[in-house]
C-alpha positions in Angstrom: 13.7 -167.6 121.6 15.2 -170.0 119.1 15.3 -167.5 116.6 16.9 -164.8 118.7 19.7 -166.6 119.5 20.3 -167.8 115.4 19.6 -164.1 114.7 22.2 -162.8 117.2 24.5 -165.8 116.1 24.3 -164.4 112.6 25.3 -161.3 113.6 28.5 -162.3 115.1 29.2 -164.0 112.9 28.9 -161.2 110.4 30.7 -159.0 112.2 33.6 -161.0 113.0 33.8 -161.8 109.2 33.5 -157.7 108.3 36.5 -156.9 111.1 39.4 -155.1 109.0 43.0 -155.9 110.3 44.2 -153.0 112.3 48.4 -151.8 111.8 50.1 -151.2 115.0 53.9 -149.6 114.8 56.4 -150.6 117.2 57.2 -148.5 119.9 61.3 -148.5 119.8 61.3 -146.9 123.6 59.1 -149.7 124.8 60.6 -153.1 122.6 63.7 -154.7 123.4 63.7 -158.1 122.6 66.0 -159.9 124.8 67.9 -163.2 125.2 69.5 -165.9 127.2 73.0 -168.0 126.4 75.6 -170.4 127.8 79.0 -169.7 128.7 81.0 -172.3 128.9 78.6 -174.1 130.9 79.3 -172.1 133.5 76.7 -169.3 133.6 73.8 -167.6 131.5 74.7 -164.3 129.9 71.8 -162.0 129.8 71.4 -159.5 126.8 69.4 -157.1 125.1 69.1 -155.2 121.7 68.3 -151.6 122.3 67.2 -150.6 118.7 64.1 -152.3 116.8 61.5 -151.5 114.5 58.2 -153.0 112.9 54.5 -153.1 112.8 52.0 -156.0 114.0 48.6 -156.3 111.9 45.9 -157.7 113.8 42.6 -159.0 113.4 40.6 -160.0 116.2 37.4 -161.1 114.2 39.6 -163.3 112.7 41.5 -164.3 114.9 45.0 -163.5 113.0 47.9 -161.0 112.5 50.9 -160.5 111.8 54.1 -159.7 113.4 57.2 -157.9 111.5 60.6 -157.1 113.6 63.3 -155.2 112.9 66.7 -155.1 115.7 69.7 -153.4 114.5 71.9 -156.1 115.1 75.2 -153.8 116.9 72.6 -152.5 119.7 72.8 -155.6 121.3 73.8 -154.8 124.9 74.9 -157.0 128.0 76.3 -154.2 129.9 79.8 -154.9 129.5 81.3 -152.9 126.8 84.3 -155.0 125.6 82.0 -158.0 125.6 79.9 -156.1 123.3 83.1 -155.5 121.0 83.7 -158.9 120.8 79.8 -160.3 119.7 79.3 -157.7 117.3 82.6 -159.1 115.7 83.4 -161.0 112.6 83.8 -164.3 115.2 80.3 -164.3 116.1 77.7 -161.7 115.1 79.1 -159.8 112.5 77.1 -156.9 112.9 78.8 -155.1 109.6 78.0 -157.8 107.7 74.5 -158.7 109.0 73.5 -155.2 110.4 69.4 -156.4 110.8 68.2 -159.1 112.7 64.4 -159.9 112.4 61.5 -162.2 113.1 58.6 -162.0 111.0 55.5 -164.0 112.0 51.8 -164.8 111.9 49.7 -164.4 115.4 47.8 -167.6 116.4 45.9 -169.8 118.1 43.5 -167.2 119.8 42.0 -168.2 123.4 39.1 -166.0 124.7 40.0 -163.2 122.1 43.5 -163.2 123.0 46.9 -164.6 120.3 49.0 -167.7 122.3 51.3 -168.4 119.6 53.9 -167.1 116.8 54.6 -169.0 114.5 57.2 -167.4 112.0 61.3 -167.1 110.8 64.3 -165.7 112.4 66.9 -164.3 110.3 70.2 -164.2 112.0 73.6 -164.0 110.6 72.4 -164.3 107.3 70.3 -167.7 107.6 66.4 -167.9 107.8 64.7 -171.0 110.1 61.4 -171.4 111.4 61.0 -169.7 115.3 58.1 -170.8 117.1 57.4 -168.3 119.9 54.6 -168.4 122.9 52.5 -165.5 123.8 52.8 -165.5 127.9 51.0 -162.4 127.8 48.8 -160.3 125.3 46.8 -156.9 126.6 45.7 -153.6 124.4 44.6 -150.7 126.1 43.8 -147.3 125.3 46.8 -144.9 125.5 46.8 -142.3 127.8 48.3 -139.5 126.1 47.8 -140.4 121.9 44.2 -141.9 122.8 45.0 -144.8 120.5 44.9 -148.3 121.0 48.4 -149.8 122.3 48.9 -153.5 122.5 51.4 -155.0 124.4 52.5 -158.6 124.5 56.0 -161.0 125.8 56.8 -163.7 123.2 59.2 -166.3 124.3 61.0 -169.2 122.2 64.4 -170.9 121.8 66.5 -171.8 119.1 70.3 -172.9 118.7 73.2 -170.4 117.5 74.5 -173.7 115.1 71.5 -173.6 113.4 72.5 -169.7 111.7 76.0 -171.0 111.3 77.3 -169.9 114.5 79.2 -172.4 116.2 82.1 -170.1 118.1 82.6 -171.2 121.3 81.6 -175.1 120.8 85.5 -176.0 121.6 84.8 -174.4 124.9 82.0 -175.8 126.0 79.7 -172.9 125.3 75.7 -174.8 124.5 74.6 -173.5 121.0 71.0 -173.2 122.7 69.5 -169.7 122.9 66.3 -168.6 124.7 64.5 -165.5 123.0 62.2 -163.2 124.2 60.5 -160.5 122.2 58.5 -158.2 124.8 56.8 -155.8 122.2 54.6 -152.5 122.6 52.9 -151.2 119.4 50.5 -148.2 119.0 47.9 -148.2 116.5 48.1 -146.3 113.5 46.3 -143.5 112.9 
């Protein structure tokens, strides 16, 4: 009985160590990583990016991956168009200037199988700093229609605007502090 169970301990081991990474593309029509940010102290404006791009490597033997992603910086979107206008501006996003915002990462900290952490850089507005993110919620499932593996996953994290030399909006109270979520669905390459 002994044996068995060094036998079949062997063997996962083996196979976890033979595991290939697997690419996943981002789904544009399914990602839109989204945030959260003062006004004046007075409420939270809610936004969105509506373009993004990337892939995710993963390795589940291993217990590692990989997380690249791509947001076209002037698809941001709060639902008010003039607003819009202005944070894409020279004052504060400067979209034609920095047209690419991205996060690229490494996937760790598995628990039961599943990634609980991101631990990677932001570039925004020209400047790269470390972004830690938290995995709230990892799943792959087969696809219905392509019959390929699709992941999904939320990744949340906060960083402040000063820190990418952004600091409009300090005279007026508006908190440099930003709350990030990246909810991401990517399909398996083929």
């Amino acid at each position: 009985m002994k044996n068995a169970l060094l036998i079949s301990a062997a063997l996962a081991m083996c196979s976890a160590v033979s595991a290939a990474p697997v690419t996943y593309n981002i789904d544009p029509e399914h990602t839109y990583p989204s945030f959260e940010a003062d006004h004046m102290g007075l409420s939270i404006w809610r936004g969105k990016f509506n373009k993004t791009s990337g892939k995710v490597t993963l390795d589940k033997g291993a217990g590692a991956g990989t997380v690249e992603v791509a947001i076209e910086t002037a698809s941001i979107d709060f639902g008010h168009a003039k607003l819009r206008e202005y944070v894409i501006g020279a004052d504060q996003l400067d979209a034609v200037k920095y047209p690419t915002i991205t996060y690229k990462g490494k996937i760790g900290r598995f628990v039961n199988g599943v990634p609980t952490t991101l631990t990677g850089e932001l570039t925004l507005h020209g400047v790269t700093r470390p972004v830690a993110l938290r995995i709230n919620s990892f799943k792959c499932v087969p696809h219905p229609l392509f019959k390929r593996e699709l992941c999904g996953a939320d990744a949340f994290g906060s960083f402040k605007r000063s820190d990418f030399g952004m600091e409009y909006g300090k005279e007026y109270g508006f908190k440099p502090d930003v709350t990030l979520r990246i909810q991401i669905e990517a399909l398996r390459t083929e």
